[in-house]
C-alpha positions as CSV (number, residue, x, y, z in Angstrom):
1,X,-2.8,11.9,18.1
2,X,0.7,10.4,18.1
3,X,1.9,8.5,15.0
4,X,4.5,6.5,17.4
5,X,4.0,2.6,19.3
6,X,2.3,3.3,22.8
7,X,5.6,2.9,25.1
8,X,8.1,5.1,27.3
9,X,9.9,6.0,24.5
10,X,7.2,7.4,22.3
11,X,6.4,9.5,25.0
12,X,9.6,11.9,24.5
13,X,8.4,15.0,22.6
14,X,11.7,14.7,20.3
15,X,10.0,13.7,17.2
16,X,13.4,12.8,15.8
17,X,13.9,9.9,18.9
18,X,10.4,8.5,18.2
19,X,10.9,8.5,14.5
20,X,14.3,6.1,15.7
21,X,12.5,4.1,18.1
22,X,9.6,2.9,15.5
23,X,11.8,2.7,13.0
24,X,14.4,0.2,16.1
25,X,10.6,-1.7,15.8
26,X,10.3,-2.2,11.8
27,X,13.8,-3.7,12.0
28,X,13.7,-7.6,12.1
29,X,17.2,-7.1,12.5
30,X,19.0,-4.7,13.0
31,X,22.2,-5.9,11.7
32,X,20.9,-7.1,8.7
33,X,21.6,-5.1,5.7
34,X,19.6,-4.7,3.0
35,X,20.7,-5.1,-0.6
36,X,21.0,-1.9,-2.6
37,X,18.8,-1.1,-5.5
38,X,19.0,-2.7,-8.8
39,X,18.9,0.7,-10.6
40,X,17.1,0.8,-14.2
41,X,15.3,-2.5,-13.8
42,X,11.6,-2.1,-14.0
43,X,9.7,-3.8,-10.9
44,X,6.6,-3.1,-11.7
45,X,5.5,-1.4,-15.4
46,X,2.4,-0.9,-17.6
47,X,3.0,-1.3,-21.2
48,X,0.8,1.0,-24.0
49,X,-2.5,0.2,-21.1
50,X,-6.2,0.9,-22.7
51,X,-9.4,0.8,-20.5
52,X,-12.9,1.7,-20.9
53,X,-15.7,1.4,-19.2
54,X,-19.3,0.8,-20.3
55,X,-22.5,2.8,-19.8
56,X,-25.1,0.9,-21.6
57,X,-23.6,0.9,-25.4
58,X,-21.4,3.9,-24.8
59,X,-18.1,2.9,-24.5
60,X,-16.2,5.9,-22.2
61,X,-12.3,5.5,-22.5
62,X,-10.3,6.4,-19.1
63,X,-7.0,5.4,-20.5
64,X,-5.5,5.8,-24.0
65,X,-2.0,4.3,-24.1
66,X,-0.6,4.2,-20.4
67,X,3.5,3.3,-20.1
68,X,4.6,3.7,-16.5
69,X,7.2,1.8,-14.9
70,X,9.3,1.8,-11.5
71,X,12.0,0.0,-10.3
72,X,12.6,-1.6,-6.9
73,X,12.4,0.3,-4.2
74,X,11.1,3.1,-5.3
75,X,8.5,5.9,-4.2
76,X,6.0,7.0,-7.1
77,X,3.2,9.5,-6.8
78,X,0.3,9.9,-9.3
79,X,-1.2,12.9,-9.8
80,X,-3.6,14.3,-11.9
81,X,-7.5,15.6,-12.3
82,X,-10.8,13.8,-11.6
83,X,-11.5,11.0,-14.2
84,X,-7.7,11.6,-15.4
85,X,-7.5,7.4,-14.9
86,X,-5.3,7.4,-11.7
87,X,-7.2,4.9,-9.6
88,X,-8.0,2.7,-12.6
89,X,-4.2,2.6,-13.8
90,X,-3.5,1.5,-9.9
91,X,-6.1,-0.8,-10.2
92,X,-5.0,-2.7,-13.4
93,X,-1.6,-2.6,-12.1
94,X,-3.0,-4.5,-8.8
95,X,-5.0,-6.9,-11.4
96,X,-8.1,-5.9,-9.5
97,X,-9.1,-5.3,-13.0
98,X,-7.9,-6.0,-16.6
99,X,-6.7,-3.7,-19.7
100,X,-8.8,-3.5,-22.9
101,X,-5.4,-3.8,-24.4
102,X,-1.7,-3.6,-23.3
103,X,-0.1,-5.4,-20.2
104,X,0.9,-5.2,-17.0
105,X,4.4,-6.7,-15.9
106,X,5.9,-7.8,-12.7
107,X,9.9,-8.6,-12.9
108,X,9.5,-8.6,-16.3
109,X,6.3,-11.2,-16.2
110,X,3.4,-10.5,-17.7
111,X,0.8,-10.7,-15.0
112,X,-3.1,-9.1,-16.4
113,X,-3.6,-12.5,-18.3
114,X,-2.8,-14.6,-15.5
115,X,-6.2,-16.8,-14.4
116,X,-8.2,-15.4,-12.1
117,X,-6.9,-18.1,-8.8
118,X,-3.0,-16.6,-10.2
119,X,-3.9,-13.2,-9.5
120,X,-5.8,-13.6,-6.2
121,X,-2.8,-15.1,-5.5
122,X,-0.3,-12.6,-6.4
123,X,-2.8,-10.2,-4.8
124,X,-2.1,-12.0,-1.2
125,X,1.7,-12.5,-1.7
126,X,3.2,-9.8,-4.1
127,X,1.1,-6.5,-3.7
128,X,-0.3,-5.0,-0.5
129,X,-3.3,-2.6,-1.4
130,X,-4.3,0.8,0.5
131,X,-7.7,2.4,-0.3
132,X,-9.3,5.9,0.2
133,X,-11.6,3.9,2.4
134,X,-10.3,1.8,4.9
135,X,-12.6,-1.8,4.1
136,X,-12.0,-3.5,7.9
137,X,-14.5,-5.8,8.9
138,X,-16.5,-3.5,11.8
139,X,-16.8,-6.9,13.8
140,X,-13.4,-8.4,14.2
141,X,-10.7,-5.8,16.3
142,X,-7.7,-4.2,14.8
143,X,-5.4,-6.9,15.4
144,X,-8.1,-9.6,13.8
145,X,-8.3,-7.4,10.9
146,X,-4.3,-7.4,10.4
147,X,-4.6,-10.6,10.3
148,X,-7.5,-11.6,8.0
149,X,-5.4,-11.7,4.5
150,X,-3.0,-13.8,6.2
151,X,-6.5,-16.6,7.4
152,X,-7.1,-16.5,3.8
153,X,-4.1,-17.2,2.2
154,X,-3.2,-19.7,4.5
155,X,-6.4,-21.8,5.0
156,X,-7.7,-23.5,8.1
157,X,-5.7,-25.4,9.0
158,X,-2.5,-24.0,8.1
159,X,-3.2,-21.4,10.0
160,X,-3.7,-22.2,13.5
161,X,-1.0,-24.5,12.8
162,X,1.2,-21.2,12.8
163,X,-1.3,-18.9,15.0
164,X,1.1,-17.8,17.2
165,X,4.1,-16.5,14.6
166,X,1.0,-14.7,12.5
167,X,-0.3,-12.8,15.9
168,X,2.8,-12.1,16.6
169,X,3.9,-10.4,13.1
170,X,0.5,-9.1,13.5
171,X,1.3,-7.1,16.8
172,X,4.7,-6.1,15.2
173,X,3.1,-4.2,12.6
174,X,0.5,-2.5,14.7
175,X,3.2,-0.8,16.7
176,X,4.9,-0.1,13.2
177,X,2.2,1.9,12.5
178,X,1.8,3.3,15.8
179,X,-1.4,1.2,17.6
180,X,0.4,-1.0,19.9
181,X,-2.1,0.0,22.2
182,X,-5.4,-0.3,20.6
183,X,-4.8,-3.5,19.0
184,X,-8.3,-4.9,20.6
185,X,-10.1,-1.7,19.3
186,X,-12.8,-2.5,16.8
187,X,-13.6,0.2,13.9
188,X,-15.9,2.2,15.6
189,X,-13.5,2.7,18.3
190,X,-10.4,3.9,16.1
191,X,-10.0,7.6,14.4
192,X,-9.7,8.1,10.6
193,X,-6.4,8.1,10.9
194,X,-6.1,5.0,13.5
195,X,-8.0,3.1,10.6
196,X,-6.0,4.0,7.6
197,X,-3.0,2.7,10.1
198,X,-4.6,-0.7,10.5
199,X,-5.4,-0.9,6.8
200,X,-1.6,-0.1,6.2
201,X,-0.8,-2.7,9.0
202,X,-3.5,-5.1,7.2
203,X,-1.7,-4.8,3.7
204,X,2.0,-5.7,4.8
205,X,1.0,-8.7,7.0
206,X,2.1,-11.3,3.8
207,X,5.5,-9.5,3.5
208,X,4.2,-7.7,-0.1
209,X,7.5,-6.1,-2.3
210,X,4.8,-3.6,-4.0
211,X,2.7,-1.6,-2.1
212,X,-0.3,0.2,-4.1
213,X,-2.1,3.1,-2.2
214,X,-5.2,5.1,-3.4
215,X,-5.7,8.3,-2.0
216,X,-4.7,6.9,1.6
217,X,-4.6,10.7,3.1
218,X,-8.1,11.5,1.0
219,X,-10.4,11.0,4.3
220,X,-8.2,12.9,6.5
221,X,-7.1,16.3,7.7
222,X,-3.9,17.5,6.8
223,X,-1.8,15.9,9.9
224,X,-3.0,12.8,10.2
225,X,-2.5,12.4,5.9
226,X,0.9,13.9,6.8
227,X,1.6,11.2,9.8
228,X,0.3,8.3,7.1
229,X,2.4,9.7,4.5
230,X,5.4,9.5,7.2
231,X,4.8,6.1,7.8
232,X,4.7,4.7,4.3
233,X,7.7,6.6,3.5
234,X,9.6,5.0,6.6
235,X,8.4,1.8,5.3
236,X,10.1,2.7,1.9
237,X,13.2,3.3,2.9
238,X,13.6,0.8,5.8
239,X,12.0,-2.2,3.7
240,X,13.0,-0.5,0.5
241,X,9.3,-1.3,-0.5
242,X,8.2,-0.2,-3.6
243,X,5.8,2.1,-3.1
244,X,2.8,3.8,-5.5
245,X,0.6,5.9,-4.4
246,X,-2.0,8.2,-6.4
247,X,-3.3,11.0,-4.5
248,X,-5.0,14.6,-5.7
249,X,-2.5,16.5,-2.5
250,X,0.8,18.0,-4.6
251,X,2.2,18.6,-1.3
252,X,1.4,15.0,-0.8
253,X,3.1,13.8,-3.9
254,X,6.1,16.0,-4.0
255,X,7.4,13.7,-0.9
256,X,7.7,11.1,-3.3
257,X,10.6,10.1,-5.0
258,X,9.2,11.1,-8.5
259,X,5.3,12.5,-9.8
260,X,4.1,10.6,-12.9
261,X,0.8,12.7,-14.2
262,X,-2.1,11.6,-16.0
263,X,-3.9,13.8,-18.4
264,X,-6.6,12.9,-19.9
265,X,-5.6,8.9,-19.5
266,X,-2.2,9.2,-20.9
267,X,0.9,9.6,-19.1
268,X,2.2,13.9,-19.3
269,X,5.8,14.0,-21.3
């Protein structure tokens, strides 16, 4: 199963041409440069983060005292054991949920105490989100699903007023991602790996600066995680998109620019 857009040149067996020619395709433009790096400047950080979760009147604590931060542009991977916290740190950092204590800061903003509409919000415009399990809608096709965050944050009205630009950033992204040609395919009709590719697609379609993945290679074999890993990496570098990803595959995570562990819900000096 290819990772490259569906055309002539994908077709070439040189892996390093196709790896140009998708990367010719993320370009918007390809004489535009993009800024460097502000180096030492947290984008995105948790500060001194508790959480626990409640089983009847037991109160279990997952973490105990969480600081993480990365900058702009960068590539982190979390690692650790089962119940170490990883997916609920990525969580609270995505404000899917909120800390017991501490907070979570975006350019230097606080952002857990935001009100609820705020963080759906920032949800749709700031962070794009990648899960284990894919979540696309089994009715609507690949490119439908790409473009469902972009329906809701939009509206209505707003939305078919601009139908055309959103299919077409829509399309742009599928062949990103290597699906030019299944773009009508519904779930059922896609691989594991030909999901996880339209739930990446799905998650950049609002232009996010943070991208938050958890355990996108868990549901696949080794390729195919390696092909997803490749993609998000491109998308890294290209887009400098800041990038976090927890996953339980070292291999994985050791293609990242830096491994933060979790031990027992604190970050390991």
């Amino acid at each position: 199963m290819s990772t490259f857009p569906h055309s002539n040149a994908s077709l070439d067996p040189r892996p390093e041409l196709r790896a140009a020619h998708r990367l010719q395709i993320l370009a918007r433009d390809e004489h535009d440069e993009t800024p460097e790096l502000e180096s030492g400047k947290p984008h995105l950080s948790a500060v001194d983060l508790f959480k626990s979760y409640h089983k009847g009147s037991i109160a279990i604590p997952v973490l105990r005292g969480v600081d993480f931060a990365v900058r702009q542009g960068e590539f982190t991977a979390i690692v650790g054991s089962s119940g170490s916290g990883k997916s609920t740190l990525l969580h609270l950092l995505g404000t899917l949920d909120q800390p017991d204590r501490g907070e979570v800061r975006l350019n230097d903003e606080r952002i857990d105490n935001l009100p609820a509409r705020r963080r759906d919000t920032l949800r749709n415009t700031q962070f794009g989100l990648i899960f284990q399990f894919y979540h696309l809608l089994p009715e609507m096709s690949a490119l439908e699903n790409v473009l469902a965050p972009r329906m809701i944050s939009d509206g209505v009205l707003k939305y078919w007023s601009r139908k055309r630009e959103h299919e077409a950033e829509a399309k742009r992204l599928l062949e990103v991602v290597g699906l030019g040609h299944r773009m009508r395919h519904k779930p059922r009709e896609l691989s594991g790996g030909e999901m996880q590719r339209t739930a990446i697609a799905r998650a950049l379609i609002t232009g996010p600066k943070v991208l938050l993945a958890d355990e996108p290679t868990g549901n696949l074999d080794r390729a195919t995680g390696q092909e997803i890993l490749t993609i998000l990496r491109e998308l890294n570098e290209r887009e400098k998109l800041t990038v976090v990803m927890v996953t339980h595959d070292l291999g994985i995570a050791e293609q990242a620019d830096r491994i933060v562990r979790l031990t027992e819900g604190r970050v390991e000096c």
